[in-house]
DOMI-371898 format. One line per field, with one value per residue (C-alpha): residue number from 1; x, y, z. Coordinates in Angstrom, 2 decimals. Layout:
N
k = [NUM ...]
c1 = [X ...]
c2 = [Y ...]
c3 = [Z ...]
// end
This chain:
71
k = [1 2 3 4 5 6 7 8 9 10 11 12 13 14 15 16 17 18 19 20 21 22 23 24 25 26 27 28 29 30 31 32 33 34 35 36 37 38 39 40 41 42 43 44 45 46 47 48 49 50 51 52 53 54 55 56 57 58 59 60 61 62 63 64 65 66 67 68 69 70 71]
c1 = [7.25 7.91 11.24 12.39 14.92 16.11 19.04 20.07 20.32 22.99 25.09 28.48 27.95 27.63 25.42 24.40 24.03 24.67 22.17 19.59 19.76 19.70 16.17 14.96 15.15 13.64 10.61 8.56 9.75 6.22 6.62 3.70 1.39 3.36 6.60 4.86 7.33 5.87 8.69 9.03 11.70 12.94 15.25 16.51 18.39 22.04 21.69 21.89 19.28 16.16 17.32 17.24 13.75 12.73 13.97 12.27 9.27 9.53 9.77 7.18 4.87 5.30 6.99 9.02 10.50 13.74 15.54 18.11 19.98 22.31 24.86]
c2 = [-30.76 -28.85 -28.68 -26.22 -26.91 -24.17 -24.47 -21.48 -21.80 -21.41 -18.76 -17.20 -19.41 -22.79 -25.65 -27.23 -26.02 -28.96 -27.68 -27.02 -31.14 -31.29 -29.52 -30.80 -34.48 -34.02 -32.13 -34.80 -36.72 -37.22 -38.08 -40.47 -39.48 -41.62 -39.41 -36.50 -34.23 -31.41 -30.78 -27.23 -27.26 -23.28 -22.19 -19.26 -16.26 -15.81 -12.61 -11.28 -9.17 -10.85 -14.25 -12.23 -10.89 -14.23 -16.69 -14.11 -14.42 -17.78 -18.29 -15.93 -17.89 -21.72 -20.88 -23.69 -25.82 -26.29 -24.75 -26.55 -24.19 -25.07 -23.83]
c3 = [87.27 84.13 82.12 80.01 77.76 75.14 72.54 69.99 66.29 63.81 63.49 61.55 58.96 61.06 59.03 62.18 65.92 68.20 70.89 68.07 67.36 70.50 71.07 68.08 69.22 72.35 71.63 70.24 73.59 75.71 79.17 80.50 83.50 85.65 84.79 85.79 83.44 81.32 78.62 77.30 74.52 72.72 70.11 70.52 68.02 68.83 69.40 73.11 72.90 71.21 72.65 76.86 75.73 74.80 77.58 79.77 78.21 78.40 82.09 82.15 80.51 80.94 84.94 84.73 88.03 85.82 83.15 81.31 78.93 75.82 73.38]
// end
């Protein structure tokens, strides 16, 4: 099965993005054979737009069984 898990970055002025720590803590997460999870993690611009383009793109390319979205 493969997971993908995307998060945004920060925006109006915000230090930190909760879903970005989020995303960045799980991406070094590998899941052993017997698992059988292929994690995808993304962060994405807040910015309607470029971020639609890109999530597309995304499940596009990796065609993932689940998407978990955050932020």
């Amino acid at each position: 099965m493969k997971l993908l898990i995307t998060g945004f970055k920060e925006f109006g002025g915000m230090r930190i993005n909760p879903s970005r720590v989020l995303i960045e803590s799980l991406k070094d997460i590998r899941f052993n054979s017997n698992n059988q999870i292929d994690l995808v993690t993304a962060l994405l611009p807040v910015d309607f737009d470029v971020s639609g383009y890109l999530i597309k793109d995304l499940i596009l390319k990796e065609k993932p069984d689940v998407l978990i979205m955050t932020g």
